[in-house]
C-alpha positions as CSV (number, residue, x, y, z in Angstrom):
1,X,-48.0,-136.9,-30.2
2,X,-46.8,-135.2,-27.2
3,X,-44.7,-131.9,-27.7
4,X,-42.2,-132.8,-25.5
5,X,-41.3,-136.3,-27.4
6,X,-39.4,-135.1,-30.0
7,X,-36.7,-133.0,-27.1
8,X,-36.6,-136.4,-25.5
9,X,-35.8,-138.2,-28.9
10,X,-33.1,-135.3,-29.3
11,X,-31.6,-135.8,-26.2
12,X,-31.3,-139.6,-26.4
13,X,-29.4,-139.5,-29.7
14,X,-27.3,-136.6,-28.4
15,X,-26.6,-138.9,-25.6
16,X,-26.1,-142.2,-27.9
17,X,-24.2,-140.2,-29.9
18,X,-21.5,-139.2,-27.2
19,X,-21.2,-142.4,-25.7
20,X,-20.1,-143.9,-28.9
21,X,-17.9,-141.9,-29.6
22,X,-16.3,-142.1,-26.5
23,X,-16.3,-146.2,-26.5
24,X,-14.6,-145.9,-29.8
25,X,-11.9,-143.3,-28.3
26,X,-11.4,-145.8,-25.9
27,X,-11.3,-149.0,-28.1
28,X,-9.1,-147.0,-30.7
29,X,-7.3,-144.7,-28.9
30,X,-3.6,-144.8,-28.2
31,X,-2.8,-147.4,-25.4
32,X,1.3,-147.0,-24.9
33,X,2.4,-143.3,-23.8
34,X,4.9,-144.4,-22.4
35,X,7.9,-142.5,-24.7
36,X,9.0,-139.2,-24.3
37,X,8.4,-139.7,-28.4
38,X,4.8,-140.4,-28.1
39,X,4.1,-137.5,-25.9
40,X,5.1,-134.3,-27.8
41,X,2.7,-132.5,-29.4
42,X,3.1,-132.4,-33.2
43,X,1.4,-129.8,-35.4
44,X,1.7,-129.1,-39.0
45,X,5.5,-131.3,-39.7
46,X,6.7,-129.3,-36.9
47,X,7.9,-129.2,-33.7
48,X,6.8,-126.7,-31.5
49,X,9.5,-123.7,-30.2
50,X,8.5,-121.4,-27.5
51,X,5.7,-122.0,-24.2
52,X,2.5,-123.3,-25.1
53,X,0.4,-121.1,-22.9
54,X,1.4,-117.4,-24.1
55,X,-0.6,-114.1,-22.7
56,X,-2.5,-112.3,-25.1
57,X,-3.0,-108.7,-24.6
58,X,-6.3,-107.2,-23.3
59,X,-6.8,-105.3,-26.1
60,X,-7.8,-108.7,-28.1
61,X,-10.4,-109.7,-25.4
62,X,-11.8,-106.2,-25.0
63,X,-12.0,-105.7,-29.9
64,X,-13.9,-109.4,-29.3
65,X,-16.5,-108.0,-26.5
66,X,-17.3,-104.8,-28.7
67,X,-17.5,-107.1,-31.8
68,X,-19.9,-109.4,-30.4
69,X,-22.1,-106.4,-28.7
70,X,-22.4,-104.7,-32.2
71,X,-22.9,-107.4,-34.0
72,X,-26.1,-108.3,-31.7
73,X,-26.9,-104.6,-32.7
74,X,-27.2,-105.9,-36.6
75,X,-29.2,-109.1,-35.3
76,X,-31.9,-106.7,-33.7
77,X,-31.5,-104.5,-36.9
78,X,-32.4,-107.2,-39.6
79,X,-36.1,-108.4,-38.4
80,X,-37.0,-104.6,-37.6
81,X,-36.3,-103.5,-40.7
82,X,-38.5,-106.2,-41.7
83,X,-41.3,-105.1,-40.0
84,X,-40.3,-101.1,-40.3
85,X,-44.0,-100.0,-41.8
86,X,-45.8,-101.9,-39.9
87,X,-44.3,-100.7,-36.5
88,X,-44.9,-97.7,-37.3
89,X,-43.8,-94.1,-35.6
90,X,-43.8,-96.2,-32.3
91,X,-41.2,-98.4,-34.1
92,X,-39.1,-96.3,-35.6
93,X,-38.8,-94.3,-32.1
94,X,-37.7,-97.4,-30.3
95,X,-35.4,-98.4,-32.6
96,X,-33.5,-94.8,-32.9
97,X,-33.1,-94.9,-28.9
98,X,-31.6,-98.4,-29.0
99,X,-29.1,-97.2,-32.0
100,X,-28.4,-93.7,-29.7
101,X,-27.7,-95.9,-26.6
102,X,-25.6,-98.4,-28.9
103,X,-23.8,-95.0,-30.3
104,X,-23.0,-93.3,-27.1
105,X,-21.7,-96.7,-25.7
106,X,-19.4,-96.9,-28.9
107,X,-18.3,-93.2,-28.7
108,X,-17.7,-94.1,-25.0
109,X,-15.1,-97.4,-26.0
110,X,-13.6,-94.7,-29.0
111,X,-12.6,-91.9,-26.7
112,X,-11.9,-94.6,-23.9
113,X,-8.8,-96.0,-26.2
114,X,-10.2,-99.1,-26.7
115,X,-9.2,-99.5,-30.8
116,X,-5.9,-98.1,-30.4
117,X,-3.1,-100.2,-30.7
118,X,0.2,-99.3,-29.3
């Protein structure tokens, strides 16, 4: 069996997939949108108050970034402590100048103001 068969499989029921569901957004969908009515957006049994597209502060974006960039730390973390004896001194080295490089990037973000929230 060629390696490559079962991607192509994938890819056609991927594709399959989509296009029914957008035949049966089409077939079922809503047809009329013609009323103000029909238009609105209704959430949760209520209307909604205020603009729909509101600004976020910066500090929300920049707590995501850090998240994500330590929490990548932890994913490198798990399979070398898997492997920690049979790394080795070699190992062990590597790993403490990722976590120092990691560390002075966080003390960097702490001293920068990045967690506090005025």
């Amino acid at each position: 069996m060629n390696p490559y068969l079962a991607i192509l499989i994938l890819l056609v029921l991927a594709g399959l997939i989509t296009a029914l569901m957008y035949a049966l957004s089409v077939f079922f969908g809503p047809k009329n949108m013609s009323s103000k009515v029909k238009q609105t957006p209704f959430e949760c049994g209520s209307y909604p108050i205020g603009e729909a597209r509101v600004r976020f502060p910066v500090k929300f974006y920049l707590v995501a970034v850090i998240f994500v960039i330590f929490d990548i730390e932890v994913v490198f973390l798990y399979p070398w402590a898997v492997r920690f004896r049979e790394l080795g001194i070699f190992g062990f080295i590597e790993m403490a100048i990722f976590v120092a490089v990691l560390t002075v990037g966080l003390i960097y973000v702490w001293k920068k103001g990045v967690f506090e929230w005025r």
